[in-house]
Backbone as a chain_set.jsonl record, in Angstrom:
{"seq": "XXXXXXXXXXXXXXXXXXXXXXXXXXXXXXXXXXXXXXXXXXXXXXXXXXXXXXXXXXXXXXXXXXXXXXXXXXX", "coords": {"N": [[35.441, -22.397, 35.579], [33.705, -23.809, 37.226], [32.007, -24.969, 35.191], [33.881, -26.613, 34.342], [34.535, -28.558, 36.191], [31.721, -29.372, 36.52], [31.607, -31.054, 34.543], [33.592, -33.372, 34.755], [32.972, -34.34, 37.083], [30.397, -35.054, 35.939], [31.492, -37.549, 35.217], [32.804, -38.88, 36.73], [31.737, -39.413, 40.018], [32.861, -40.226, 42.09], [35.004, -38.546, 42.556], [36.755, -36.154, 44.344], [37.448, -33.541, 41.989], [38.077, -31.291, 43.03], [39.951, -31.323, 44.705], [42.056, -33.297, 44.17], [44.893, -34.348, 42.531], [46.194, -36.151, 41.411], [45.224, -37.55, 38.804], [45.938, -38.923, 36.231], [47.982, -39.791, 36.996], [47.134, -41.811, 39.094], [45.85, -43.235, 37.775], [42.606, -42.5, 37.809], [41.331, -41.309, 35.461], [40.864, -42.955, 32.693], [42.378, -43.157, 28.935], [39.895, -43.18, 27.421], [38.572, -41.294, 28.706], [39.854, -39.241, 29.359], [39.744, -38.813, 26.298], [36.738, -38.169, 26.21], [36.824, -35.853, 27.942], [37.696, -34.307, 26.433], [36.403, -33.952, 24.466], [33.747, -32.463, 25.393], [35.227, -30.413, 26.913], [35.789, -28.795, 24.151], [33.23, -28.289, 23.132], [32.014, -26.605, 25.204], [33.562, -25.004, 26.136], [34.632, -23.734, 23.104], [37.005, -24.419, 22.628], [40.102, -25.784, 20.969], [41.911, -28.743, 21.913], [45.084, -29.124, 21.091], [46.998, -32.548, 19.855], [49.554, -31.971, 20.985], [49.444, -30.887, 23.181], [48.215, -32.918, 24.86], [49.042, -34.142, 27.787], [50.124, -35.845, 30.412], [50.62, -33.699, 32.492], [49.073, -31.805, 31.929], [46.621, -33.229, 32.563], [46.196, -33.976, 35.024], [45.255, -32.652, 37.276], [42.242, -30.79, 38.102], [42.517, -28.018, 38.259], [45.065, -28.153, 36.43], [44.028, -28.616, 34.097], [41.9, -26.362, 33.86], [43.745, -23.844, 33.424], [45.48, -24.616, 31.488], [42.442, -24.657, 29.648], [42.274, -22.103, 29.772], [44.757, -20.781, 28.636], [44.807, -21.698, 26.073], [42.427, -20.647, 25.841], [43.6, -17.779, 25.284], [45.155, -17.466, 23.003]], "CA": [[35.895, -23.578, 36.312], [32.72, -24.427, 37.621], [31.512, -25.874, 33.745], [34.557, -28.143, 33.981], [34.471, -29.497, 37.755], [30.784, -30.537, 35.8], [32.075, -32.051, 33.194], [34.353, -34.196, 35.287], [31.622, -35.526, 38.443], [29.965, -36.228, 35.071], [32.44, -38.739, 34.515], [33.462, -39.904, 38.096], [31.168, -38.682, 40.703], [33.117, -40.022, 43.74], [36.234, -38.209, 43.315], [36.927, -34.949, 44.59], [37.829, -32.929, 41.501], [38.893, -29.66, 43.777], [41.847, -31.411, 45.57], [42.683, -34.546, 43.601], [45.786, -33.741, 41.775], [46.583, -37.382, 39.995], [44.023, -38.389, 38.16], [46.218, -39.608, 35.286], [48.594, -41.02, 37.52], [46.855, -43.16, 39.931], [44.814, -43.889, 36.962], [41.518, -41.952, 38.08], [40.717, -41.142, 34.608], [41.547, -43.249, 31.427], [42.266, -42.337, 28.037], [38.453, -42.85, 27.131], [37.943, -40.324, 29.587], [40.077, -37.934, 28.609], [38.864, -38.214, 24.823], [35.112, -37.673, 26.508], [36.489, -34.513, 28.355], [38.705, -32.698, 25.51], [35.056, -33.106, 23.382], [33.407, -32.171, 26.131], [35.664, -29.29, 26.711], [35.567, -28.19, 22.983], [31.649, -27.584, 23.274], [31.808, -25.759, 26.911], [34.456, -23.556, 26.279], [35.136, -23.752, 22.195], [38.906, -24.529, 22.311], [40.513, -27.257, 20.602], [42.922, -29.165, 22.501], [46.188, -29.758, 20.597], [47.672, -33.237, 20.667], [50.861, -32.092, 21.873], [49.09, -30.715, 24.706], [47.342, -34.088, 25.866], [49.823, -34.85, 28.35], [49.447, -36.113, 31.748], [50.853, -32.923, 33.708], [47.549, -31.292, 32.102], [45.233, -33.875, 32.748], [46.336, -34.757, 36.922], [43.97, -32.194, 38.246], [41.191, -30.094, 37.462], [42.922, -26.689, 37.737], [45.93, -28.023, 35.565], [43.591, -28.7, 32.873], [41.344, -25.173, 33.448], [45.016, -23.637, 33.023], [45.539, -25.315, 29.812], [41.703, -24.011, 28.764], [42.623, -20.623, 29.787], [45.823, -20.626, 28.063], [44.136, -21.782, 24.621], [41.526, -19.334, 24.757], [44.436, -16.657, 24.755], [45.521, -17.81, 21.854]], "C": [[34.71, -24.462, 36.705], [31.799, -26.024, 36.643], [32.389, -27.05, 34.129], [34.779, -29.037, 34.852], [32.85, -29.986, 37.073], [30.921, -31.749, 35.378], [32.776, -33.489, 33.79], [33.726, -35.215, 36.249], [31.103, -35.709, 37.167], [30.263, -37.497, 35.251], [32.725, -39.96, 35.896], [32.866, -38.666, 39.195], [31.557, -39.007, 42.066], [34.71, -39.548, 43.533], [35.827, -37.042, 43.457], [37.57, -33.932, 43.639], [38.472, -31.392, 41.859], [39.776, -30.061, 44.173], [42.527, -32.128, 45.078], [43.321, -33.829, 42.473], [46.659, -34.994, 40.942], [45.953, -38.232, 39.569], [44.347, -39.025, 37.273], [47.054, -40.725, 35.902], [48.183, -42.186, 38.39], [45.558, -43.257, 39.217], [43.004, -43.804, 37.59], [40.273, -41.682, 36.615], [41.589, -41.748, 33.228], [41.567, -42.408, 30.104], [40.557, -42.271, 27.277], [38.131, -41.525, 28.218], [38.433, -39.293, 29.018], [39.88, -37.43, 26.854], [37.669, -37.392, 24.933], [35.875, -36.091, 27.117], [37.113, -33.271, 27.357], [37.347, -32.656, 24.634], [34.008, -32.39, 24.386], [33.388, -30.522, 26.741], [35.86, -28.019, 25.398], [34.276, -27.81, 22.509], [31.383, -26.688, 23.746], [32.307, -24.393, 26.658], [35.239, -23.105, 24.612], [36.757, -23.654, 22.04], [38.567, -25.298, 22.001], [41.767, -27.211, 21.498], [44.033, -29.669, 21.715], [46.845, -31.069, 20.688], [48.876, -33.0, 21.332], [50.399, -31.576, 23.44], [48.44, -32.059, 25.258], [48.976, -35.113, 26.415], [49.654, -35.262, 29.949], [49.488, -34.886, 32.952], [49.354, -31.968, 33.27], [46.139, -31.926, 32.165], [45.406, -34.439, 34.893], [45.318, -34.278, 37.64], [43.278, -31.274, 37.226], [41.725, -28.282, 36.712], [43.851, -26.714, 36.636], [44.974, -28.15, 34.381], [42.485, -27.308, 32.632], [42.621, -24.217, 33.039], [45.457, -23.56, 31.629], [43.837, -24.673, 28.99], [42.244, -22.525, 28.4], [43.686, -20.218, 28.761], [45.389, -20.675, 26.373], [42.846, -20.648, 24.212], [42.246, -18.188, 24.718], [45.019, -16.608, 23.806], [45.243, -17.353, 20.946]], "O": [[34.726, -25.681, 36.535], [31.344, -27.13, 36.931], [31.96, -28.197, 34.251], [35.158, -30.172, 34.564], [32.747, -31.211, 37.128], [30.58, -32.903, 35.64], [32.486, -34.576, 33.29], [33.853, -36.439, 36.274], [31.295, -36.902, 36.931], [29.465, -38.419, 35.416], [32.802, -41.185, 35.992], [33.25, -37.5, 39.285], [31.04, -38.494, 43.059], [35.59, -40.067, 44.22], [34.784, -36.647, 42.936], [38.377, -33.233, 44.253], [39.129, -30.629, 41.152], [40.747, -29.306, 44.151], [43.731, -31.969, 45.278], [42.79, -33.04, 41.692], [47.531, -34.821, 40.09], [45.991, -39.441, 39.801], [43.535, -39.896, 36.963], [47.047, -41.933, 35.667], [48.744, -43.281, 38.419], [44.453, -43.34, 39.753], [42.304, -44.801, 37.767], [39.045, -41.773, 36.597], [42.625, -41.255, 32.782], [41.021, -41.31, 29.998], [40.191, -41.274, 26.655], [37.038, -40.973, 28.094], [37.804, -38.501, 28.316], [39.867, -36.316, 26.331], [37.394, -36.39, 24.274], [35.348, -35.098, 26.614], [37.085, -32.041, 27.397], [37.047, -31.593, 24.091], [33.362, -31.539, 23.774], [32.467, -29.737, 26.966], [36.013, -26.807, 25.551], [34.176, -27.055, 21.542], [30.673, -25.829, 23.222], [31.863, -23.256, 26.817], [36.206, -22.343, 24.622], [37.443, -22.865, 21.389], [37.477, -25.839, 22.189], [42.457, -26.238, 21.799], [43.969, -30.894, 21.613], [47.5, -31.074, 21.73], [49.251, -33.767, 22.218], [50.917, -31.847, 24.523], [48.173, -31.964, 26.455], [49.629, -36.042, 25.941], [48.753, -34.664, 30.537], [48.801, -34.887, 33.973], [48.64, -31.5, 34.157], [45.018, -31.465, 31.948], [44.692, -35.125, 35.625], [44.594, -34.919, 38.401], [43.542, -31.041, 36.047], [41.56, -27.67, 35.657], [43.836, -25.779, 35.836], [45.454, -27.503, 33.45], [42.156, -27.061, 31.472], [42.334, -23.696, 31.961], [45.706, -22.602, 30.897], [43.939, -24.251, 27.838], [42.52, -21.981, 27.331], [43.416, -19.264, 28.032], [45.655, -19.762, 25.592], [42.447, -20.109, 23.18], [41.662, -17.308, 24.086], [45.573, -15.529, 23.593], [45.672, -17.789, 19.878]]}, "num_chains": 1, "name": "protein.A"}
C-alpha cells in the first residue's frame, strides 16, 4: 500500500490519499492520471490492469484501487 499512496502524492501532493474516497468523482484525478497510475502500477507491482476493470468504483480511493491490485495479483 505504501508503494501506491507514493505513486499517487506523486501525482497530487495536496490530497489526502488515506481518507479521500472520490477522486474520480469530484474529479481529483483525470483520465491522464489514471493512465499515469495503471503504468505506474504495472512497474510497482507487475499487474496489468484490464480495461474492463478501469472503472470509477476502482479508481475513488486509494484502498479501492490496492483491492483491485491485490485481487490481480491472485490471479
Amino acid at each position: 500500500m505504501d508503494a501506491l499512496l507514493e505513486i499517487l502524492t506523486n501525482l497530487h501532493p495536496e490530497v489526502d490519499f488515506e481518507t479521500c474516497s472520490t477522486l474520480v468523482d469530484d474529479k481529483i484525478i483525470d483520465s491522464f492520471d489514471i493512465v499515469t497510475i495503471i503504468s505506474e502500477i504495472n512497474e510497482e507491482y507487475d499487474v496489468v490492469i484490464p480495461a474492463e476493470e478501469i472503472v470509477p468504483d476502482n479508481f475513488n480511493s486509494a484502498q479501492a484501487l490496492y483491492q483491485l491490485i491485490q485481487r490481480l495479483e491472485d490471479e
